[in-house]
C-alpha positions as CSV (number, residue, x, y, z in Angstrom):
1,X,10.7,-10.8,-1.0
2,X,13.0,-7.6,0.7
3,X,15.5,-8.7,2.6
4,X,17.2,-6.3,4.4
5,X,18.9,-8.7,7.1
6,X,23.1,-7.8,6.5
7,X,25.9,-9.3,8.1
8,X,29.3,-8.3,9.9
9,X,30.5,-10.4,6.2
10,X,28.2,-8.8,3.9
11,X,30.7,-6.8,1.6
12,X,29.4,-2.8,1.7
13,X,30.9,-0.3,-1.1
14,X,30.1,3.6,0.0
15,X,29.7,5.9,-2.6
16,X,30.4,9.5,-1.9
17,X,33.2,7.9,1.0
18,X,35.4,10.7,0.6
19,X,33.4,13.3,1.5
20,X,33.6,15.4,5.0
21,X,30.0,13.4,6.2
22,X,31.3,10.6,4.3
23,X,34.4,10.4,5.7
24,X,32.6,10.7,9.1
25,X,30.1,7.8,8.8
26,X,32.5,5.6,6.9
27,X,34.4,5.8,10.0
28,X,31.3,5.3,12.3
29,X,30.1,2.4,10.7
30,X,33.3,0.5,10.0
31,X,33.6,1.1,14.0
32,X,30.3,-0.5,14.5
33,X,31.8,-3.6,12.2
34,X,29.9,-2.6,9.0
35,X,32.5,-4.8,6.0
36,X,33.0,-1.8,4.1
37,X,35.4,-3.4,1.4
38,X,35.7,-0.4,-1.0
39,X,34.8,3.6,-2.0
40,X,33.7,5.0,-5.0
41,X,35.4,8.6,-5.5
42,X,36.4,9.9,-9.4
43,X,39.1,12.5,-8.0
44,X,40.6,10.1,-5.3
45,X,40.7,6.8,-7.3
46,X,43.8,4.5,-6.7
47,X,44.0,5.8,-3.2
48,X,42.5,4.4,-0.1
49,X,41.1,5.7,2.9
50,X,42.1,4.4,6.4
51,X,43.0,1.4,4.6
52,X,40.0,0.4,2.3
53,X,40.5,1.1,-1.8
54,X,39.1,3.9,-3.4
55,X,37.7,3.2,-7.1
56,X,37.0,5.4,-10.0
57,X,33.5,3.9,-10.5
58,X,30.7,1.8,-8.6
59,X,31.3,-1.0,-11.7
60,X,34.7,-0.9,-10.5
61,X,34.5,-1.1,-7.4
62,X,31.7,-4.2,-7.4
63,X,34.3,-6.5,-9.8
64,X,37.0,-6.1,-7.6
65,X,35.0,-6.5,-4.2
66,X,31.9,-9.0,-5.2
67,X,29.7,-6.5,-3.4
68,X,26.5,-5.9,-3.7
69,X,25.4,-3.4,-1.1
70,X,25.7,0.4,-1.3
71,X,25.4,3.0,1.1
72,X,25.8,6.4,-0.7
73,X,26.9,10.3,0.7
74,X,26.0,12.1,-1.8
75,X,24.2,15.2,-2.4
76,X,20.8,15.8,-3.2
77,X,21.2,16.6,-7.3
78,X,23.8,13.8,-7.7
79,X,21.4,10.9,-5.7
80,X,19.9,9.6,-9.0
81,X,22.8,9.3,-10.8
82,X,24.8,7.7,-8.1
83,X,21.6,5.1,-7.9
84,X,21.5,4.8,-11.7
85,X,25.3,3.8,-11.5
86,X,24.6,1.3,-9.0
87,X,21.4,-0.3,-10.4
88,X,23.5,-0.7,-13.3
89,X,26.8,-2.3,-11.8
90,X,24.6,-5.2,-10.1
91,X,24.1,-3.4,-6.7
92,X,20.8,-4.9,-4.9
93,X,20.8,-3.3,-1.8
94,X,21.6,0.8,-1.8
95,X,20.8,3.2,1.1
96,X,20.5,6.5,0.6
97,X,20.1,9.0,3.8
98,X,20.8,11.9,1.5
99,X,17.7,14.5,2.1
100,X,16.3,16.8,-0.2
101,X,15.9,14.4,-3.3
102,X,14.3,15.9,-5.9
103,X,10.8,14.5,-6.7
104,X,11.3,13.6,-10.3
105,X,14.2,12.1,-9.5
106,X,13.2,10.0,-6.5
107,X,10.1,8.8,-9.2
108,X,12.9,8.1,-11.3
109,X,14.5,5.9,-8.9
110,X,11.5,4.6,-7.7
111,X,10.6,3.3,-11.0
112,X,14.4,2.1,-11.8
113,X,15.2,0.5,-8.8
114,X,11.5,-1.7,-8.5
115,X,12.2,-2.7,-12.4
116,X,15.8,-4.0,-11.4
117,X,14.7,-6.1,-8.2
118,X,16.5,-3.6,-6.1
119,X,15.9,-3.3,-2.6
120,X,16.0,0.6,-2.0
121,X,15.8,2.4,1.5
122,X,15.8,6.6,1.2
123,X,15.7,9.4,0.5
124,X,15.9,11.1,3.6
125,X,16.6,8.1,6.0
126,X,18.8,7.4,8.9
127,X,19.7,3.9,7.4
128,X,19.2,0.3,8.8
129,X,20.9,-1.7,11.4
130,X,20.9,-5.8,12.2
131,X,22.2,-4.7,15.9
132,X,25.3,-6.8,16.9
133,X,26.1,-6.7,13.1
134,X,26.6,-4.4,10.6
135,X,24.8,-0.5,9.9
136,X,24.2,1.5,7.0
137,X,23.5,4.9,7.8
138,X,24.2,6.8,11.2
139,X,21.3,5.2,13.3
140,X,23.1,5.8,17.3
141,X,24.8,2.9,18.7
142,X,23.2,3.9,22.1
143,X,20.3,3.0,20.5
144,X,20.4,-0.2,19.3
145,X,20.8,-3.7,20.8
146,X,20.5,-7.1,19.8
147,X,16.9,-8.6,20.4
148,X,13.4,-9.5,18.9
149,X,11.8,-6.3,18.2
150,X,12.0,-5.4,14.4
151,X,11.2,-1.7,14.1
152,X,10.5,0.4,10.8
153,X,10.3,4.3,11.3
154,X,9.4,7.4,9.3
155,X,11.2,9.4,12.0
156,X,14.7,9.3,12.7
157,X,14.3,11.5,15.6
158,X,11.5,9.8,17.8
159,X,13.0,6.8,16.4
160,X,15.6,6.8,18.3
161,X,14.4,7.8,21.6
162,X,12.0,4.7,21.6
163,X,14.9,2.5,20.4
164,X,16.6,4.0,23.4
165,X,13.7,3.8,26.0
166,X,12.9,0.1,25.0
167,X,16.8,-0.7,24.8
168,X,17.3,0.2,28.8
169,X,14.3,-1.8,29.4
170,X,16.0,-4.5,27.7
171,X,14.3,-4.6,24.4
172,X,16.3,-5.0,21.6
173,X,15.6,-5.2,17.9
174,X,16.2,-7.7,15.0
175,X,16.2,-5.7,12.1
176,X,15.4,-1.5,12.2
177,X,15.0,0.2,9.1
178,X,14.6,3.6,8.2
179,X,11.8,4.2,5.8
180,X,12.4,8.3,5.7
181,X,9.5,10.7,5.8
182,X,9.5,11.8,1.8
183,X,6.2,10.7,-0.5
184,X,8.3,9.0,-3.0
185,X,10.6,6.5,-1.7
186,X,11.9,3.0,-1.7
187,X,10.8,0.8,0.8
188,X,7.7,1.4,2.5
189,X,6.4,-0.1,5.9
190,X,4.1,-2.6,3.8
191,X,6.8,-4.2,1.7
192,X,8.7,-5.5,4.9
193,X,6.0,-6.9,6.3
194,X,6.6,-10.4,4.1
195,X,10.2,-10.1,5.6
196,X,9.1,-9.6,8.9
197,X,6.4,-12.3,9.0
198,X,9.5,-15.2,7.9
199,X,12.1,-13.9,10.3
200,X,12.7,-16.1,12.9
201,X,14.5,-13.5,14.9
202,X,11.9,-11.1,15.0
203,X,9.2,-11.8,18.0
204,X,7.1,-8.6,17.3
205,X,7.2,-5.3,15.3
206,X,7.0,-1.5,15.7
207,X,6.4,1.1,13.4
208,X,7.1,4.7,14.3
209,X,4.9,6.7,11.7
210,X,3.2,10.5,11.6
211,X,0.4,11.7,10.2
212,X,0.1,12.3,6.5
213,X,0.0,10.0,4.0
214,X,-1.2,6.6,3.6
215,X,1.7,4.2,4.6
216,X,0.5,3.3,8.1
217,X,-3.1,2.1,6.1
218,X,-1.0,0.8,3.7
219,X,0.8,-0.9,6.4
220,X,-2.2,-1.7,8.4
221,X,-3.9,-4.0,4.9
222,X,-0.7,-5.5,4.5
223,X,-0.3,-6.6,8.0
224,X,-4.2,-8.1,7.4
225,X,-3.4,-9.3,3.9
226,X,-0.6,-11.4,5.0
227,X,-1.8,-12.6,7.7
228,X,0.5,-11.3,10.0
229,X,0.3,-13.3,13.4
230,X,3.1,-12.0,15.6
231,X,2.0,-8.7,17.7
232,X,2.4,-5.2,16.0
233,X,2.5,-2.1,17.4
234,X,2.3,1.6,16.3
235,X,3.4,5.1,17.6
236,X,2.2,7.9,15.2
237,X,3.4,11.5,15.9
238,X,1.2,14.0,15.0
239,X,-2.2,13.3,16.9
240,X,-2.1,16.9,18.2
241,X,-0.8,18.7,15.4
242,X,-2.7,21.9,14.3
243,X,-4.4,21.9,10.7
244,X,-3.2,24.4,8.0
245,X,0.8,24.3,9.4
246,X,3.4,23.3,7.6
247,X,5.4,20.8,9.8
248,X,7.4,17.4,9.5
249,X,8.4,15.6,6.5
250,X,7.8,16.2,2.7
251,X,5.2,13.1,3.2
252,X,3.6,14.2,6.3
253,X,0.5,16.0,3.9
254,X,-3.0,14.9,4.8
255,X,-5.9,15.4,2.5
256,X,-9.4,15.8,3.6
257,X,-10.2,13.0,6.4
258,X,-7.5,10.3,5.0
259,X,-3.6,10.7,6.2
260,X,-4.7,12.1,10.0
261,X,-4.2,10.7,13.5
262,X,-7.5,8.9,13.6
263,X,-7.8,7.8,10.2
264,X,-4.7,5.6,10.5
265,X,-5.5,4.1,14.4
266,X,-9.0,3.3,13.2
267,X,-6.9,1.3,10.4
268,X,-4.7,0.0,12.3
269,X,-6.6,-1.3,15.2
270,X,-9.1,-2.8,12.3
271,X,-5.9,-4.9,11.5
272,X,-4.8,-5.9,14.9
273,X,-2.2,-3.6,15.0
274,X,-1.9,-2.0,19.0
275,X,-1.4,1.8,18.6
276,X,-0.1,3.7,21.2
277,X,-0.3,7.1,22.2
278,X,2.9,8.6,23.9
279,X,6.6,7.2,24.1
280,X,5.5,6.3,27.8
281,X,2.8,4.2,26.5
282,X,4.2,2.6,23.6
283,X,7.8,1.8,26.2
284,X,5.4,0.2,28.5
285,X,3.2,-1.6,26.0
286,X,5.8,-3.1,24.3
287,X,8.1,-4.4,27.0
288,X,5.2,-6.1,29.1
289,X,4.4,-7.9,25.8
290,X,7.6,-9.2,24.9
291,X,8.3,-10.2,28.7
292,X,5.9,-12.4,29.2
């Protein structure tokens, strides 16, 4: 089963840490109390960066650290090969907000990563968080609390105004993970469901999808195939989005009648899932539920 619950201990190596956005997020997330032990960087090894050692290679870097979580900054034509190098040092947790991954590639990965027993979160993703703990990725802190919502999003955006909204209404989360909005991709909403069914810090869940594709039916039979008793929400953008325009993510494409607004609330609601309409809706829904 996924696990994506980290702690202020878990070790964290950062590929691609020297970097200007590296640089920037290594800082941000070591700030929030992210462990990062260690940085991968060819042309800087043997130095360090406010502190924390800079290694040659990913191999290197996991024997002298014991790590075995990686969150990379690296661009979009160098992602595979900084996964491959991972996969292949022991890494079983990598994060990958990098957008624009080619689609071979991310098939590539896809396939790699699911043969290894690797838990993989990206392309195009704004990370994960266990609030109060550690982050991987550049989620807002004014976003995230401590609390018993666990929330999976396509959309980094709207994701974090309803992590805001529900946060000053005193909702917090448990674990929030970034899915991203590209077709081929690591985790999907349906493969945390398991994980989200055991935890006993998570009370209820959100998703945050679109329309387009077929994760939120996906996510809708898993919730059904589980048996997923704790309450489940849903906010989908998209419900008034023209046909024929070119809009969103790279996964946002809907053919025929599956993949639109009312396709995936009639398959959610089948499921039990509540879906809600607006960000006013879903803050209200969701806070009088968990109050109770």
């Amino acid at each position: 089963m996924i696990n994506p619950r980290i702690t202020r201990t878990t070790p964290v190596i950062m590929q691609g840490i020297t970097g200007r956005a590296g640089q920037s997020h290594f800082r941000l997330m070591r700030a929030y109390g992210t462990n990062i032990v260690a940085g991968v960087s060819p042309r800087a090894a043997g130095g360090d960066l406010d502190g924390v050692p800079l290694y040659a290679s990913c191999a290197e870097a996991v024997n002298k650290t014991d790590a075995r979580t990686s969150i990379m900054f690296v661009g979009a034509e160098q992602l595979l090969a900084a996964i491959e190098e991972a996969v292949a040092a022991g890494v079983k947790l990598i994060v990958t907000p990098t957008e624009g991954m080619p689609i071979h590639d991310a098939l590539k990965a896809k396939r790699l990563t699911l043969s290894a027993g690797v838990t993989w979160i990206g392309p195009s993703t704004p990370g994960m968080v266990v609030p109060g703990e550690a982050k991987l990725g550049f989620l807002p802190d004014t976003t995230l609390a401590p609390g018993p919502l666990g929330i999976m999003s396509k959309s980094g955006t709207l994701s974090y105004e309803s992590g805001y909204r529900l946060v000053q209404k005193g909702i917090g989360q448990s674990v929030w993970v970034g899915v991203g909005g590209d077709p081929v991709k690591g985790v999907r909403f349906a493969d945390l469901v398991p994980f989200y069914a055991a935890d006993a810090q998570t009370e209820a869940v959100l998703i945050i999808g679109e329309i387009g594709g077929a994760e939120e039916e996906e996510f809708a039979r898993a919730v059904t195939a589980n048996g997923f008793k704790k309450p489940a929400f849903a906010l989908i953008a998209g419900c008034s989005a023209p046909e024929g325009v070119n809009m969103g993510h790279a996964g946002a494409l809907v053919h025929g009648a599956h993949g639109t607004y009312l396709a995936k609330k009639s398959a959610l609601e089948a499921a039990g899932v509540r879906v809600f309409g607006s960000l006013d809706e879903m803050t209200r829904g969701v806070v009088a539920a968990l109050r109770r």
